[in-house]
N, C-alpha and C positions, 0 to 999 in steps of 0.2 A: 348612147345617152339614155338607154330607157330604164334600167332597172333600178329599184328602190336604193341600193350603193352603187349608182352610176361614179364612173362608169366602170370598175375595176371587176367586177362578175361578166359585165360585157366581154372587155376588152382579154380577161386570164381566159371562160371558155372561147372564146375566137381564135385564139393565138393555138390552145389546144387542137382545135377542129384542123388548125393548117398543120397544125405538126401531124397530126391522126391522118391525115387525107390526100394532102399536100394540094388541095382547093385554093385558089383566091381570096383571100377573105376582105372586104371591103368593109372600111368603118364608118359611118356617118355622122357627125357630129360637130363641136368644138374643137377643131383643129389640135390645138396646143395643150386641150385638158387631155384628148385620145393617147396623141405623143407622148407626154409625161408619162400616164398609166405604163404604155409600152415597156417605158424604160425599166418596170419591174420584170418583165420577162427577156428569154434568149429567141430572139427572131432569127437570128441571123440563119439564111438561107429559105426563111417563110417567105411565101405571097400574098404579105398584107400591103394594103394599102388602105390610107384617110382620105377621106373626102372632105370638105369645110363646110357644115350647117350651121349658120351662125344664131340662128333663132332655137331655144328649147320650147317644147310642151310640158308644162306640171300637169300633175295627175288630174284634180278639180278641173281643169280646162273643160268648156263643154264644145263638143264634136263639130259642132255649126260651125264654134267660130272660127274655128283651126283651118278648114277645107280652102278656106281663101283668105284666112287672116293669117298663119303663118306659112305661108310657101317656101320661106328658108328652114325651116325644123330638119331635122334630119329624117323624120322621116316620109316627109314630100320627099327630099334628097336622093333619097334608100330607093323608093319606089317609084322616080321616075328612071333611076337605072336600069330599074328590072324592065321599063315600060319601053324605053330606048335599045335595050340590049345589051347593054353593058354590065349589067346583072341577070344572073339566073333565077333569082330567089331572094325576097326579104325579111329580115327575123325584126320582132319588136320587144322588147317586155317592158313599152314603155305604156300610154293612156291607152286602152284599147278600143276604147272610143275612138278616138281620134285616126288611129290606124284602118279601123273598120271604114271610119266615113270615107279618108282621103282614099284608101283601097277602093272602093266601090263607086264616092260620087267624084273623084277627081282625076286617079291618077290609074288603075288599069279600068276599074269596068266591068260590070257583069259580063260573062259568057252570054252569046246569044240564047232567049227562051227559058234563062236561069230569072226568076221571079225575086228569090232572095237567097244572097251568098248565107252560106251557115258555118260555123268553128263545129268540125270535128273531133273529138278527145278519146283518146284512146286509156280503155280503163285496166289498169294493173289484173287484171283475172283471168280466170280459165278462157283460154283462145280469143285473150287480148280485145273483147268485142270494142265496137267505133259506138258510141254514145252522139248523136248528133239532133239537134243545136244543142249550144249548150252558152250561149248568149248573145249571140248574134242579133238575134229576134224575138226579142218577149212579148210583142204582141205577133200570131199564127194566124193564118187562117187555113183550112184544111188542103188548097193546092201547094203551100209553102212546105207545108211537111209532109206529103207526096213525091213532089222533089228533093227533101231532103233524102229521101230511100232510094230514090235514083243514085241522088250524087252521092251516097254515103256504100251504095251497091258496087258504084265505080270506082270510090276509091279503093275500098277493098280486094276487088277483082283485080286492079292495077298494080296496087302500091303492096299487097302484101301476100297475093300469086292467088287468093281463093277462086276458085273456076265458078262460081255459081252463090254467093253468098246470101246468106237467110237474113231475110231482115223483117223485123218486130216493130212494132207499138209499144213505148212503153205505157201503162195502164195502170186500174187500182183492182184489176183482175184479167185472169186469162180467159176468161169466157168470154163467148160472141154476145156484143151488148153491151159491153161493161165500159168505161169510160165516159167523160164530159161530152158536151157537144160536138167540141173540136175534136177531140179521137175519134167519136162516131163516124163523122164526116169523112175526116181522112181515110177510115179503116177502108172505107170503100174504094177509095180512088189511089188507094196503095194496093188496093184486091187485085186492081186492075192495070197497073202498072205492071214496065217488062223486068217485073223483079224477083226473085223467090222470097215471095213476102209469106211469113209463117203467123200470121193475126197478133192478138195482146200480148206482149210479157208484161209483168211485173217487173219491178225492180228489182227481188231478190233474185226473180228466175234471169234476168241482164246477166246481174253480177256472177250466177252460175255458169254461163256459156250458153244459153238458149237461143240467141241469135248474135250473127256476125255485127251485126248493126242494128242497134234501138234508136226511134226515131224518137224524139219529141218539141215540145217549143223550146224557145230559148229560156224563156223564164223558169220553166221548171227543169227543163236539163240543166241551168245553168248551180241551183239550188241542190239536184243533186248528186252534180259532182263534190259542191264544198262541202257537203254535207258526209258521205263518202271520203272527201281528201280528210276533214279532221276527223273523222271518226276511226279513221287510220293509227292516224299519230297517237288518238288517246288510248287506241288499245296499245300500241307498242309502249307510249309512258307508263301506260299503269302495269304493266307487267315489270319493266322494270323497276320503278319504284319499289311494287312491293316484293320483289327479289333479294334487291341493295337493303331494303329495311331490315329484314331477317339475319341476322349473322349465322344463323344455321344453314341461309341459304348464301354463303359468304363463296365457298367453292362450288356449287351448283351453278353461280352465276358468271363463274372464270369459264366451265363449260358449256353453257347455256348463248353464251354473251356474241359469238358467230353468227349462231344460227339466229339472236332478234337481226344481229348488222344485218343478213342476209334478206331476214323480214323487212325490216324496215325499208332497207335500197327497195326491194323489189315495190312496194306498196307506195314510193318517195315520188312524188310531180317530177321530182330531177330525171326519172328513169326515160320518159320519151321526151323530156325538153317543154313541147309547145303543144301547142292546137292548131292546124292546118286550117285556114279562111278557105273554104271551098266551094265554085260556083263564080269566082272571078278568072280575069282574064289575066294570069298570072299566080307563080307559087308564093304565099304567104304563108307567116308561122307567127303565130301570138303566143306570148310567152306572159307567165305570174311577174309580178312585179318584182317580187324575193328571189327569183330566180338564182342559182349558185351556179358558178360557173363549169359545172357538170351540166346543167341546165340546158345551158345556152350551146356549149357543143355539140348535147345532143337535140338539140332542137336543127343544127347547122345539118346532121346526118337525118333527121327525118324530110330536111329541105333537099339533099342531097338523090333521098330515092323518090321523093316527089316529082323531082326535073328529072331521073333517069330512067324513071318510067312513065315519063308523060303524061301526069296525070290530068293537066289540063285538057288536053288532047280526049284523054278518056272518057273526063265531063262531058265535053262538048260534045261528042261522038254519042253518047247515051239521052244526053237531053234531047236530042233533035228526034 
């Protein structure tokens, strides 16, 4: 029930994930709106099942009031499976507000020693670097993002086999000194952390592969990533635009027209699904609200090596 054409992007990648996987896939929501959806796909022989959340969250909802004002939403629902054991992992692309709170203040919990859980986002470039927070927490203070280089060292290390991962500051330069208050502070107490911390990058130097993981707050991580996602999109429009405009570039564009699909997939939010919530006691994935049902499958497969290589495990094991 979370994304912006609930639930039918939901309910087509889930149904994908089980045919891809042959996982469980549990649904959360309004019983009878889930059902119907279904009936547009061929189940037969999947392990899906619904579950009945009779309460929805809209977007505007503010986080407060959600954590004990709706307890039937699906996704209190969703996440006290995962909190009981009868789920391994829960995906959203619905308020992520709401998801962050009930995650955190109601229904799993911070990991011990964890100060503040942060969203993970892994950015389409050279050696795939982990961007962390990236809105979790807009307002920082410098032990918060100290731990983010922890737990952004950990997941890396866990979830996507690097023996020793570099992890950066992002900054408004690479020299020693350069940044706000907040980076000041932290540069220090990430020096000192058990982490291969490599000092400043920039953002251009992020997006080139200069470390495994750039840390920053939520507020500005969060800025720019969408700043980065649409500036994606508008170079793949304008290229083709002014392709299609030329009739001289009319067969240029028959052969050209792979290689953007190619661009485009690779540079798309669809490519990893979600954002990993990490530093709680439990695997979550926050998903865009637009999410397409390529989205949400692979959000199901990044939830998938999170629980199969233990990531929480990993945090916890590192924070202490």
């Amino acid at each position: 029930m979370g994304t912006d054409n609930r639930p039918h992007p939901d309910v087509a990648g889930g149904v994908m994930a089980a045919r891809e996987w042959g996982d469980d896939i549990i649904f959360t929501g309004d019983r009878a709106i889930i059902q119907a959806a279904l009936q547009r796909h061929d189940t037969a022989g999947l392990n899906i099942h619904v579950v009945h959340a009779e309460q929805q969250i809209a977007m505007d909802e503010k986080p407060s009031s959600i954590v004990r004002g709706k307890p039937q939403s699906s996704i209190h629902v969703g996440m006290e499976l995962v909190k009981i054991g009868e789920a391994d992992a829960f995906i959203s692309a619905g308020n992520t507000g709401a998801t962050l709170a009930v995650a955190i203040l109601s229904k799993l919990k911070r990991l011990k020693g964890v100060q503040r859980p942060a969203l993970g986002t892994t950015f389409p470039f050279p050696g795939l670097p982990l961007s962390i927070d990236n809105g979790a927490n807009a307002d920082c203070k410098a032990e918060y993002l100290a731990q983010f280089g922890i737990i952004g060292s950990a997941y890396m290390q866990c979830v996507r086999g690097i023996a020793n991962p570099t992890v950066g500051i992002i900054s408004n330069g690479e020299e020693e000194g350069k940044g706000n208050i907040l980076v000041k502070e932290a540069t220090k107490l990430l020096a000192a952390a058990p982490i291969n911390f490599v000092g400043n990058i920039e953002p251009s130097d992020f997006i080139a592969g200069a470390a495994n993981v750039g840390v920053t707050d939520g507020f500005t991580g969060n800025i720019m990533l969408k700043t980065a996602e649409a500036t994606a999109k508008m170079i793949v429009d304008a290229v083709v635009r002014n392709v299609e405009s030329s009739k001289r570039m009319t067969t240029g564009m028959q052969i050209i027209r792979p290689a953007i699909a190619a661009v485009e997939r690779d540079l798309s939010a669809d490519t990893f699904g979600g954002a990993p919530l990490l530093g709680v006691n439990g695997v979550v994935i926050v998903c865009h609200g637009g999410s397409s049902p390529m989205a949400i499958k692979n959000s199901v497969q990044m939830a998938r090596l999170a629980v199969e290589n233990d990531v929480v495990g990993a945090i916890k094991a590192k924070i202490s």
